[in-house]
N, C-alpha and C positions, 0 to 999 in steps of 0.2 A: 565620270561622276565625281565630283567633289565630297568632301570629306563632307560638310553639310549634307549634303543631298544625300547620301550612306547613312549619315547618324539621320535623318526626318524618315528614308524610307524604314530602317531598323523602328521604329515609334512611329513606324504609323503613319505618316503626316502626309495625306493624300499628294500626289506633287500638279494633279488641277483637275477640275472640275467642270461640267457643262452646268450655266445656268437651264431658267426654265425655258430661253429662249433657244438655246442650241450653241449658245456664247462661249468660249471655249477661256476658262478663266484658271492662269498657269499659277503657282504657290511662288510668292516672292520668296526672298533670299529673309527678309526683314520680318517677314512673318514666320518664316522656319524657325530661326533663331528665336523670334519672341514664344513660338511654340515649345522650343525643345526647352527654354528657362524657365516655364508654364511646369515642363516636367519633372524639375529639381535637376535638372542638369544646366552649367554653363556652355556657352554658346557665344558669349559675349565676344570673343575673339577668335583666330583662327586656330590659336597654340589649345584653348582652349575646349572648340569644338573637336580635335585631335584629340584630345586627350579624354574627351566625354564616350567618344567612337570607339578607344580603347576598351573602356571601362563596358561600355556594353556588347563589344565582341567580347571582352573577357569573361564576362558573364556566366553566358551559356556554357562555360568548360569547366572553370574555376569551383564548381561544386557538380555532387555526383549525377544529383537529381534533379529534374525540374521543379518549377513548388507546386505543379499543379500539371494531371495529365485528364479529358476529358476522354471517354470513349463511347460507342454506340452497346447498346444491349445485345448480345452476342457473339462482339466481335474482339479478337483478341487485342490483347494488351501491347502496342506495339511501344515500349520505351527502351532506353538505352540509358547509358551510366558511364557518364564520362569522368575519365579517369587518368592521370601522369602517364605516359610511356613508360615504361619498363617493369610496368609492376605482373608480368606474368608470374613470378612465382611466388604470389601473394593470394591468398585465399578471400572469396567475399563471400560472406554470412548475412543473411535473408530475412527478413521476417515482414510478413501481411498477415492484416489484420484487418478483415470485413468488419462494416457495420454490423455492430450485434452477431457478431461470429467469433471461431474462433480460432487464435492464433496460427497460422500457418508458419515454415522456413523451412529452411535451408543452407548449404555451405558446397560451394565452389571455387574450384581451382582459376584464378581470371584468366588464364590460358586458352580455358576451353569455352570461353566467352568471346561469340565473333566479332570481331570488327566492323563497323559498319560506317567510320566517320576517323580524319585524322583532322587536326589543327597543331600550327607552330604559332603562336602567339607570347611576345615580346621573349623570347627566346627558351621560352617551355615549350615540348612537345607533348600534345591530347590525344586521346584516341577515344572512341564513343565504343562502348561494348553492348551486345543487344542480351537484352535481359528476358525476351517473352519466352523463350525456353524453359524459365526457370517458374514463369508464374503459372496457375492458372489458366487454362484454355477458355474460359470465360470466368466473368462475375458477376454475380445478379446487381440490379440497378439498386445504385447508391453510393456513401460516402466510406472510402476504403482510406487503409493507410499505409504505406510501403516505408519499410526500414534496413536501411543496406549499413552495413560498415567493413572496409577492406581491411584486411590483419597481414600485416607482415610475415617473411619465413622466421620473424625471432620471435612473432607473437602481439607485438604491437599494434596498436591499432592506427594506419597509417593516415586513412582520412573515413566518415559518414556522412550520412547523409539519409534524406527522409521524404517525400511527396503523399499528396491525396490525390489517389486514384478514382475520380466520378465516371460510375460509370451511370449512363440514362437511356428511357425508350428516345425512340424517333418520333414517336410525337404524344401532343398534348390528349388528355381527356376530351371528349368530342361531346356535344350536346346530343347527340345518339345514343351515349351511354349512359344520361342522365335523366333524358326523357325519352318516356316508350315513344310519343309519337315523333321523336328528332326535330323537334323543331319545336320553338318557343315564344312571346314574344311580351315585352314590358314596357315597363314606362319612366321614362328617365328624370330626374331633378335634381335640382340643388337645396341638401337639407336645411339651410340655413334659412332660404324661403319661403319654407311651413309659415304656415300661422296658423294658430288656434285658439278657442276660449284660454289656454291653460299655459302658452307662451311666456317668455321671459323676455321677447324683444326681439328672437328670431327664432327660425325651427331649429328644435332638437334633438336626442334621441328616443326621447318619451312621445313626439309627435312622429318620430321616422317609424316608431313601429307600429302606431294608428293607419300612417297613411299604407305600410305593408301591409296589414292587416284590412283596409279598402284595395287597394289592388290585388291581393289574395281573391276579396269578394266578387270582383270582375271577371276574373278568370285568368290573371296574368300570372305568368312563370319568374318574371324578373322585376325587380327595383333598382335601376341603373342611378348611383348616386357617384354626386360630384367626389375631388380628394379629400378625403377628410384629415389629413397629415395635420401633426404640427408645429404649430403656428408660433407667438411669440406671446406668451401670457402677460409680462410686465409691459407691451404694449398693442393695446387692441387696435389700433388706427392699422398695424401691419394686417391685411386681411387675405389676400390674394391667394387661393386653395393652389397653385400650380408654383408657391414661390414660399414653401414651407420651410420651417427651420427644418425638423425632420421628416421624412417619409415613413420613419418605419413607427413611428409614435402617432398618437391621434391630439386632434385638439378640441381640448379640454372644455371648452367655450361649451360643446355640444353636451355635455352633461347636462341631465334636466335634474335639477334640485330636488324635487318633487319626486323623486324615486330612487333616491339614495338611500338604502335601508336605515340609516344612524338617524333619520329624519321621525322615524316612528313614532319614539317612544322620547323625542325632544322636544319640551315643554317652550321652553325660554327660544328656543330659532323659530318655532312654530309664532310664536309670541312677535316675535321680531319679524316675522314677514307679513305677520298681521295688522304689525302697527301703521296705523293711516297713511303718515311719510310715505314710508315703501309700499305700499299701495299703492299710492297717487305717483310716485318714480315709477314701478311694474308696468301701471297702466299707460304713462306718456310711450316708454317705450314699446310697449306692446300695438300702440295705436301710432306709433308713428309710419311714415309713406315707406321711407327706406329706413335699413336697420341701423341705428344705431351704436357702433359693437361698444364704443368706451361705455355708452351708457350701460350695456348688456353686462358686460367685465364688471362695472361698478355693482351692479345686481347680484350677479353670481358670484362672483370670487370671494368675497367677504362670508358669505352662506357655505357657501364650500369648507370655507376654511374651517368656520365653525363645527361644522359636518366632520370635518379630518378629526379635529381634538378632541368629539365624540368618540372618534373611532380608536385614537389612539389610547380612550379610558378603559376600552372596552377589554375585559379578564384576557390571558393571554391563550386560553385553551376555547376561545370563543369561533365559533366556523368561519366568521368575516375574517380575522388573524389567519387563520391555517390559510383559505383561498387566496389573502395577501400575499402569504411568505410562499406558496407555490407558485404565482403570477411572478414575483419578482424571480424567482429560483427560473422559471421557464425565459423569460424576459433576457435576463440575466446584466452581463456588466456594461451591454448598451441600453439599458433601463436606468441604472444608473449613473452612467455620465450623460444621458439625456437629464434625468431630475438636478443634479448639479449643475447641469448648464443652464437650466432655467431657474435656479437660484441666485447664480452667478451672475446671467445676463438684468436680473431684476435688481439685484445689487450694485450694480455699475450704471447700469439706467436711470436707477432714480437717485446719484449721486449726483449724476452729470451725463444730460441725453443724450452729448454728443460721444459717449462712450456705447453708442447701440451695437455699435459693430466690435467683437468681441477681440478684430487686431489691433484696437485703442484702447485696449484692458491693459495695466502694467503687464511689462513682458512675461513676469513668472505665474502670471493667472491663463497667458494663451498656452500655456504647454498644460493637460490636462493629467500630468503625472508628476508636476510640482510639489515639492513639499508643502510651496503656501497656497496650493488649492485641496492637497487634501489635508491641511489648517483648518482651510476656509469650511470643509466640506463637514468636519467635528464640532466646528464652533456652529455652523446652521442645520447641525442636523434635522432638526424639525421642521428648517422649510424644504429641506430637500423632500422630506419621509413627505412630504405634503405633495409636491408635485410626483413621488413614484407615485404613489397613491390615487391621485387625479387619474391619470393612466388606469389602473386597474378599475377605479370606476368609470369610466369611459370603455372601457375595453368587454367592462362586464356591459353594461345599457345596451352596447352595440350588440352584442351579442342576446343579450334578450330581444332586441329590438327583429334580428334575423329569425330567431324562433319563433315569436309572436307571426310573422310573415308567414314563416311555414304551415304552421297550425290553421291558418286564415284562407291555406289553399296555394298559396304559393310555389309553383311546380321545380323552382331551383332557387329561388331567393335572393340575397344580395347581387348585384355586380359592381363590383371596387373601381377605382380610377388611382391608377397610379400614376404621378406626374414624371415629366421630363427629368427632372435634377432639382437639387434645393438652392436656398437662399446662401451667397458663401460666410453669410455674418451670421449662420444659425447653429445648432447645437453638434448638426453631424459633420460638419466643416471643423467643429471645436474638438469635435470629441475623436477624428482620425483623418489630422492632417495629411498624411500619406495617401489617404483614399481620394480626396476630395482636390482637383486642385486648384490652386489659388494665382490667378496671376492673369486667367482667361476665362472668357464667359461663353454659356451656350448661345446660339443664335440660331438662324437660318441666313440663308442668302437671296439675295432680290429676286423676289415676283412681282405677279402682274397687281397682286393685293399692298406689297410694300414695294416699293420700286429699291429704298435705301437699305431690305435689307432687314432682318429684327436684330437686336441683341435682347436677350432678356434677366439678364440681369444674373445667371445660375451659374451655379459652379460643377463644371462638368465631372463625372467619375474618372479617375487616374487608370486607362489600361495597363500600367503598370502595376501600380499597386493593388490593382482586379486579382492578378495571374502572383503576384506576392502574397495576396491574402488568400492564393486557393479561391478563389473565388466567394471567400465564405459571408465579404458584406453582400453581395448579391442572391444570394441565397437566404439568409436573415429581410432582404428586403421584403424577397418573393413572398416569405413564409407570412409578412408579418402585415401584409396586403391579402393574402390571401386567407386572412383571418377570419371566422364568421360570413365568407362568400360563396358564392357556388360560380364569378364571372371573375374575370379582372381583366379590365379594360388597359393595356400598355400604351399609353399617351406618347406620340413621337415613336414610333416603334423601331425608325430608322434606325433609332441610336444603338442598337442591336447590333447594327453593322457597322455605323459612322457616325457622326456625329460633328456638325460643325462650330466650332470653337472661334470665337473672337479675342483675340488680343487685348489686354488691359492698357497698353502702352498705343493705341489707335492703328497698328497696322490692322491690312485687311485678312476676314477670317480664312480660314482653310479648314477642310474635312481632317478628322482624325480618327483612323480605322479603329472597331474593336473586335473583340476575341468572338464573332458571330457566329460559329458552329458551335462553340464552347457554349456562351448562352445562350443560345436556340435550346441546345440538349439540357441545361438544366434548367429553364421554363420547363421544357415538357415534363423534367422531374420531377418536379416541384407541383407543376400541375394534379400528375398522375396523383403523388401525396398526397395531393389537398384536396383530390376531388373538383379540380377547378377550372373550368373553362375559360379559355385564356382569347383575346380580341385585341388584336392589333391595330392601334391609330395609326395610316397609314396614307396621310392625306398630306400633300403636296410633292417634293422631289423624291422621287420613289426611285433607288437605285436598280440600275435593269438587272434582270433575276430574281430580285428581292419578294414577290410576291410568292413566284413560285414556292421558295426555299418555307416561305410561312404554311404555302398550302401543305405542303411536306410533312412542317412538321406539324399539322393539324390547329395552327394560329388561324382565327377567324378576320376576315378582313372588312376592313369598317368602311362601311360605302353609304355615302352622303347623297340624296336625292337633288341638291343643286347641281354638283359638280360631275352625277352621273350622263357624260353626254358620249354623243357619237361622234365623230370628224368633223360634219357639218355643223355641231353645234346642239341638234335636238336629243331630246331627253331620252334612255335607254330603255329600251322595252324593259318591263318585267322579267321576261325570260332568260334577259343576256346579264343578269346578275350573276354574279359563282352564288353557287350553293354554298360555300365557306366565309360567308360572309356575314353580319350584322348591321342592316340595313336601316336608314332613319331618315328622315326628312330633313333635320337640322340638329346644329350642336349648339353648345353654349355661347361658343364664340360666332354663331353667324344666325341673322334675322329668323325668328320664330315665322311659322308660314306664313301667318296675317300682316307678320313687319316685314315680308317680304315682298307679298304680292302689294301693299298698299306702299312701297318703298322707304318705309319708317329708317331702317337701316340706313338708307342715303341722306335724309332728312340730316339725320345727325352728324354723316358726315361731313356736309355741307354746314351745320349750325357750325361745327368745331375745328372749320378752316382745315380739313385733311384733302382738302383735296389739293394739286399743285397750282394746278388752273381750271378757268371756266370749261375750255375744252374737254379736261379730264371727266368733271362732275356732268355735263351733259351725254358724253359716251355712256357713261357710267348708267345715266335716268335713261338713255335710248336703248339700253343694251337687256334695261332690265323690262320694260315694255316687249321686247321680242321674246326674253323668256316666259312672259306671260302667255303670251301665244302659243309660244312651242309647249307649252303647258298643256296648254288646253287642247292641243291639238292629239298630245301624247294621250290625253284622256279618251279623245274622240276615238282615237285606235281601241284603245281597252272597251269602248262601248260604257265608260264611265264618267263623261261630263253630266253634271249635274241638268238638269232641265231646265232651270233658273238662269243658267249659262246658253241663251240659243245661238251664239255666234263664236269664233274663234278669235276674236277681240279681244286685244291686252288689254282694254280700258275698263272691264266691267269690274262692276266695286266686290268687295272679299265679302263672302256672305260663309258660314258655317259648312253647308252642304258642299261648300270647293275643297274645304279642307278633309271632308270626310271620303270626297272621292281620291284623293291626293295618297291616302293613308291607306283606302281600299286598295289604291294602282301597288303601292309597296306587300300590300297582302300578300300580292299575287308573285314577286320573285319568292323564285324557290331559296333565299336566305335563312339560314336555320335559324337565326332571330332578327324580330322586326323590333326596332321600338319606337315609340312616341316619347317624345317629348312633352312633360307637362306645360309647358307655358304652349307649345300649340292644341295638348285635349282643350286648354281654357280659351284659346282665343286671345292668346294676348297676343302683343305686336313686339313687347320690350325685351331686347336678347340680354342676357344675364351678365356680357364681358363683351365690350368693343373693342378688339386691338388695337395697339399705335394708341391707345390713351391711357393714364393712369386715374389720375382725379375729374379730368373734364369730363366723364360719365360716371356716371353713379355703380361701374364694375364691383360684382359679387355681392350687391347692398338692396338688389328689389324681393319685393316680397311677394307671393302670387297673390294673384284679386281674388280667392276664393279661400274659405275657412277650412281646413281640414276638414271639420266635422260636417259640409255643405257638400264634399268633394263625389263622393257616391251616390248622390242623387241627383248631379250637374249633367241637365241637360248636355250642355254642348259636348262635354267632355264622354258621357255614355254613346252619344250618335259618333264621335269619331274615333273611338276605341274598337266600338262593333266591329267594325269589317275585318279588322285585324287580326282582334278574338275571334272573328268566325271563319277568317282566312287558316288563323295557325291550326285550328281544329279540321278545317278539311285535308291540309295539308299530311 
């Protein structure tokens, strides 16, 4: 094995892959190298890659402790503490220190500490000493912290060192232990496509807890809502919810003006959204077909702001103050280099657009611990305090918006969507270079849907910099997704384990492994914490095992009614669903049932030239014709084809009653959540995001045909809820 090949498997770097055909596709030499300079390490040449190899065999010895050791809930503490040859007549002094406990140690002789590991490395000799003698026989789940230092026979202290010890259950909160009757089911949308009398141009959070509060009335347990991360305030054209500046922040957009307490008792904004102008702006974009976000921004943002320097008037012993200075206190210093980067990014932007991406910022604005950004950060402090600000009102609506669910009947309430990874030119690529890295993008690799392949544009997390940070940005993710929810949806779930990274430099991608046991157990940590039932996206190259290990650790697996087939092709019964599952007809990214059965989805492929060729696009219309069959024929089994349907013919036209039996056939897996999607309760055909396109579809911009306040007494949408609601009730 080559010195490359040693340093890519050390980091991870799969050495090859089957596609989805069975293709057997080996990691070049060109893309290791472009991977391993991806991870702050040189690569470039051979003296070089030698000399990277050192540095991270040296690594593991060169300090006592690892920076991070994960373990399971009752099982002991197996670590070890590497340490120079010769120091048995040196004493090592102890101290742990549980979450909210209290200090433990101790002092031992390193003599009587076993051996468990040697290494001769550039001509030092190591030795690994095992320490779980010394700890604890267990520790209850959570965040611990171990502090060692060896003292010489004259008394000196010769080296320390320090680790967090996680420990977690094996698995996550179950919807059994949330709902008496274990099983649930809801309706899923993207907030943004509200409409209502009371809109600003798209939905918000004043409308997200209307419509919770009608799904409460139905009978439904859950509101599956798109990611709400965010976004990029200084430019609203950036919209795309899975390609966020940050994840652990919301976007601000969804604040509804109209229930910002500073609003009450203000005469002159009241005044100003009165005036005819802004009326007659309110109204174009509220009536316009798709949303308009600049126009939206141009509406809100100004009213906001005015709304802030109400707040900031406001006495300082006032309870809006105190719940700020404890959001920001709870928040903490990633609340603040998030609000500074969106100062900063707004400041560069509207100097000079082609400065969007924050590595064409002068050099000493991208280092977020400069002198001239915290200048920058003293001289604006007002617009920073504006954008933390934003945040806490967003954070609070959201969280009204979940109560208001509750109270309405909602048996578990929100469920979150966290996306894949972020934008690399946004606030959390700014705000910890280390974590984020720059150089490679996430992607997927060719299927039968992209022949070439996705790259999407994100900058994947650093396994390095994971197990350096202790794990604590994925932890701060979980918590902060898991905010106001009772679901969180893990978009790409793979990435848990792997995650395929693309090259910035055009070699081809390769998988690059991550810490999967490590994060499996603090999901389920975090879960248990937060009370939070966790759902694993989990659709397309599914590495073999990988399902199992989610059933394990109690992760629900997201199973899609198109792609649920058999060998031959046809649709899977009801019954051979896992019960760990959360079951749906369709997602955002693929035709709503009426755009499926009536082939709307191909339509557009075929308007927007995706296809390669004729051949491809007629496979495509003949292939979708036979699932229309196999449809129908799945229904004839269930004894649930509509009557209107009297033949097993793909050709008959989509009438309401197909959809309703379609929704009854999913009733019936024993899946502990079922959901609907609202754009099929309405009957619509238009899927919310077409892959493989950016602007030639109207992606993340329609709005539904139906008003909020019409949405609980819609026909169609009551007839194809029922079955489902009366499914999870028998269940």
């Amino acid at each position: 094995m080559s010195d490359l090949d040693r340093l890519a498997d050390l980091l991870g770097l799969e050495p090859l892959y089957h596609d989805i055909w069975g293709n057997r596709r080996e990691t070049s030499a060109a893309t290791k190298q472009a991977l391993v300079g991806a991870m702050g390490l040189d690569a470039a040449t051979g003296d070089a890659v030698a000399a990277s190899l050192r540095t991270m065999e040296r690594r593991a010895w060169e300090r006592p402790l690892p920076p991070v050791l994960v373990s399971g809930e009752g099982q002991a503490i197996d670590l070890g503490a590497a340490l120079p040859a010769g120091l048995d007549d040196a004493a090592l002094v102890w101290e742990l220190t549980p979450e909210d406990g209290i200090a433990q140690g101790g002092r031992t002789m390193v003599r009587d500490l076993p051996v468990v590991d040697r290494a001769s490395l550039d001509g030092g000799d190591f030795e690994r000493r095992a320490l779980g003698a010394l700890l604890p026989v267990s520790l209850p789940i959570g965040y611990h912290r171990l502090d060692l230092r060896v003292e010489s026979a004259a008394g000196g202290v010769a080296l320390s060192g320090s680790t967090t010890l996680i420990v977690a259950p094996e698995r996550c909160v179950t919807v059994e232990e949330i709902v008496p009757a274990g099983r649930s089911w809801g309706i899923g949308l993207q907030v943004y496509s509200l409409r209502s009398d009371h809109d600003w141009g798209m939905g918000d959070f004043g409308d997200l807890a209307g419509f919770a509060e009608t799904a409460g009335s139905l009978g439904a347990g859950l509101v599956g809502l798109n990611p709400l991360h965010a976004l990029f305030p200084a430019d609203p054209h950036h919209i795309g919810p899975y390609s966020p500046s940050s994840r652990q922040f919301l976007n601000i957009l969804y604040i509804d003006p109209a229930l910002v307490p500073e609003l009450d008792d203000a005469g002159d904004i009241r005044a100003r959204i009165a005036d005819p102008a802004f009326q007659a702006a309110l109204a174009e974009a509220r009536q316009a077909e798709l949303i308009d976000y600049p126009a939206v921004a141009a509406l809100k943002l100004p009213v906001l702001e005015a709304l802030h320097a109400r707040f900031r008037a406001l006495p300082d012993d006032h309870p809006r103050k105190a719940a700020y200075a404890g959001f920001r206190r709870e928040m903490g210093a990633a609340l603040e280099r998030h609000a500074l980067f969106d100062a900063l990014h707004e400041h560069f932007f509207r100097q000079d657009p082609a400065r969007w991406m924050w590595r064409s910022w002068p050099a000493a604005f991208q280092d977020p611990q400069s002198a001239e950004v915290a200048a920058f950060a003293a001289d604006h402090a007002g617009r920073v305090d504006f954008f933390a600000w934003a945040q806490f009102e967003a954070d609070r609506q959201l969280g009204e918006a979940a109560a208001r669910g509750r109270s309405a009947g909602l048996g578990m309430g929100f469920y979150r969507d966290l996306a894949v990874a972020v934008h690399p030119g946004g606030g959390a690529a700014w705000a910890d270079p280390s974590m984020l890295v720059q150089g490679a993008n996430v992607g997927a690799p060719p299927d039968q849907f992209n022949l070439k392949g996705q790259n999407w544009g994100l900058s994947p997390l650093s396994p390095l910099g994971l197990r350096e940070a202790a794990y604590r940005p994925f932890v701060e993710l979980l918590r902060a997704n898991m905010r106001h929810a009772a679901a969180l949806r893990i978009d790409h779930v793979m990435a848990l384990q792997h995650l395929f990274w693309i090259p910035e430099d055009g070699s081809d991608g390769a998988y690059v492994a991550y810490p999967f046991h490590d994060l499996l157990r603090i999901v389920a940590l975090e879960s248990r914490r937060n009370r939070c039932v966790v759902i694993g996206e989990d659709l397309g190259t599914v590495p073999e095992g990988f399902r199992p290990a989610l059933e394990r650790a109690g992760i629900l697996s997201y199973r899609v009614l198109y792609f649920e087939r058999g060998a031959d092709g046809a649709f899977k019964p009801p019954g051979d669903y896992p019960a760990g599952s959360m079951a749906t007809v369709s997602t955002h990214d693929l035709a709503p049932f009426k755009g499926f059965w009536t082939g709307r989805d191909l339509d557009w492929r075929r308007r927007l030239g995706l296809y390669p060729d004729e051949a491809s696009r007629e496979k495509d219309h003949w292939d979708r014709g036979v699932d229309r069959w196999r449809l129908l024929q799945a229904l004839s089994r269930e004894g649930l084809r509509p009557d209107s349907y009297p033949t097993e013919e793909g050709d008959q036209p989509f009438r309401v009653e197909l959809s309703a039996a379609v929704h009854a056939y999913l009733a019936r897996t024993p899946s502990r959540i079922v959901m609907v999607q609202i754009e099929d309760a309405l009957c619509d055909d238009e899927q919310p995001n077409l892959p493989g396109t950016v602007d030639q579809h109207p992606n993340w911009r329609r709005r539904l045909p139906r008003k909020l306040e019409d949405l609980g007494a819609d026909g169609d949408l009551l007839r194809i809820v029922a079955p489902i609601a009366g499914g999870s009730s028998r269940h």
